[in-house]
Steps between C-alpha positions, in 0.01 A plus 500: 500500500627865487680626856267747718551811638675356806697271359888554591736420189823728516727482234808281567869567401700282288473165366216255580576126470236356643121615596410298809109440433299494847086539531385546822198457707435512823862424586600690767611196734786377246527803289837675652700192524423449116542826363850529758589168292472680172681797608791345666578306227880483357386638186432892520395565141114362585182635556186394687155570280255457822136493360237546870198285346311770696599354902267560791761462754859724539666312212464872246672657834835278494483521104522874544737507776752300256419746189606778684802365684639304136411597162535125408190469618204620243145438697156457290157479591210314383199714561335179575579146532602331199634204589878343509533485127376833318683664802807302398426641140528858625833423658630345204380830268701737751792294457856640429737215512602265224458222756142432708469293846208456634439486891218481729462702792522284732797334404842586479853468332864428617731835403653264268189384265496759233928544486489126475210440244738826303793277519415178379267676214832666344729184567218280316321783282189315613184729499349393860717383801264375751577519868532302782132417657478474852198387643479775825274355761652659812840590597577177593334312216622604121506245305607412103281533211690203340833374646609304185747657318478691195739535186656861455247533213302325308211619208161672546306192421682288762424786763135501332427115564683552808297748639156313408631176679558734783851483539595826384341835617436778298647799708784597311716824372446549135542710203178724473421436092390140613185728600493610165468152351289406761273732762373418797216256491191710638246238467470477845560676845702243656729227302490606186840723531683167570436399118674836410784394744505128317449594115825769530720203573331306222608747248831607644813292297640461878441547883788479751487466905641696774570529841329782625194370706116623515317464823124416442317503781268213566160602716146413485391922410641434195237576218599223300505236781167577639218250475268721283300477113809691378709221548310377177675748287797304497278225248436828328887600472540142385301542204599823429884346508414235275336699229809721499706210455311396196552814375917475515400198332726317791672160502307196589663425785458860676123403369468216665624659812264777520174246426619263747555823755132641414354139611688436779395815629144477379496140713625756803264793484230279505616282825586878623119554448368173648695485831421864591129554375459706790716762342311559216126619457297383284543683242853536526495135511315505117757777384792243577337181357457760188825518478597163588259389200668746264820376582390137451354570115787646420751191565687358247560116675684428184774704676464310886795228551265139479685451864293772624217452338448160652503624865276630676377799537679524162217318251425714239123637480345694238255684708462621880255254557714188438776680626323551890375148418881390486569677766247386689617134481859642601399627815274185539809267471753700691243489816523143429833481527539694790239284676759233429 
């Protein structure tokens, strides 16, 4: 989407290394800390693209109050809300740097993240250093994304299967052409940017790790932790992942990860639907089993570890009425259990 008339870009002088991607909406809580994060960072030769996915509360008043102070900061405006990805898409299109690094609004960076991502990506000549996730649930309570440690580098489809085991995270700096191999994933609202995030390490030769630490903040106003029919898009993003994959013509093994990732989370979604059916309406209840069944057709069990596949929830089904049946019997025999 094209800037408006009020939109505050002013040119910047000298280099840019890195364009700092941040979408905001409704931020205004969280929103100085992060953007002071950005700017204080050890690295000077950045810039922040901020793209307002059109706020209702002061967050375009701090956005403009940092435009005029630093001319780092280039503010956009959606003239109505778009959603977390396209907005991220109008970030990425403003973009200067020959590195990108993504960052929500409510999160926030140590001053070393991007100097230390810079670092390790010319010592290595990988194409993505990822940073240091901390889990930020107050002050007091930060916690590690993964404690184990982690080689100096290793290849893109290590970080790939990595990442869909969950033990790898996709926020990361990285070269900027990986968007030219591979765009964001627009499928959906929510989710679907995370494939983008996972497919550039599948076809980067290497990734490396750093030091520098990302703080994301872990509260229940978070869009993508709220109990609503949008959480559903993530089955959606799944699909959208796997027929991407099958386009790169990837390696059975990565295969096998994603299918057995799209039915563990199918399993999920649907428990997510039965123990809070007071969440949904009726209809939004049918718009998620819609999915759920889409999902299902589209499983390849061939791909599912036998180990899995014997457990339950885990039995295969064919179609969304033997798979509620299975699940059915599930909940039947956990009760059971319980009871015992």
């Amino acid at each position: 989407m094209e800037a408006n008339k009020t939109d505050i870009a002013k040119p910047h002088d000298g280099e840019v290394k890195v364009s700092v991607l941040m979408t905001v909406f409704n931020e205004e809580k969280y929103l100085r800390k992060s953007i002071d994060s950005v700017l204080s960072q050890h690295e000077r030769q950045i810039e922040l693209v901020a793209v307002d996915d059109a706020s209702t509360d002061s967050s375009p008043e701090i956005l403009n109050e940092y435009a005029a102070k630093d001319s780092r900061v280039r503010v956009f405006r959606n003239k109505q809300n778009m959603g977390l990805v396209k907005s991220r898409i109008t970030a990425l299109a403003q973009a200067r740097g020959k590195y990108t690094l993504i960052t929500d609004a409510d999160d926030f960076l140590s001053p070393d993240a991007i100097s230390s991502a810079l670092e390790n990506i010319r010592q290595t000549g990988a194409e993505a250093a990822v940073l240091d996730l901390q889990l930020y649930h107050s002050e007091n309570d930060i916690r590690p994304y993964n404690s184990s440690p982690m080689p100096k580098t290793i290849s893109g489809s290590e970080a790939f299967d990595l990442c869909i085991q969950g033990k790898l995270h996709g926020l990361c700096v990285e070269e900027r052409r990986l968007y030219e191999k591979i765009p964001f994933d627009d499928t959906c609202r929510l989710y679907s940017d995370d494939n983008t995030a996972r497919l550039h390490y599948y076809i980067a030769s290497n990734v490396c790790f750093c030091k520098g630490r990302y703080y994301y903040r872990q509260h229940a106003a978070s869009e993508t932790h709220k109990v609503s029919v949008r959480r559903f898009d993530y089955l959606l993003a799944n699909l959208s992942l796997k027929k991407q994959m099958q386009e790169l013509h990837a390696g059975k093994k990565s295969m096998e990860l994603v299918e057995t990732h799209r039915w563990k989370n199918i399993v999920a979604h649907y428990k997510l639907l039965a123990e809070h059916r007071e969440a949904f309406t009726e209809k939004e209840r049918q718009e998620a089993l819609g999915i759920i069944a889409r999902s299902i057709s589209a499983t390849d069990f061939r791909l599912i570890p036998a180990k899995l596949k014997m457990r339950p929830p885990y039995w295969p089904a064919h179609s969304l009425k033997t798979f509620i049946l299975w699940q059915k019997i599930y909940f039947a025999l956990r009760k059971m259990a319980c009871k015992g």
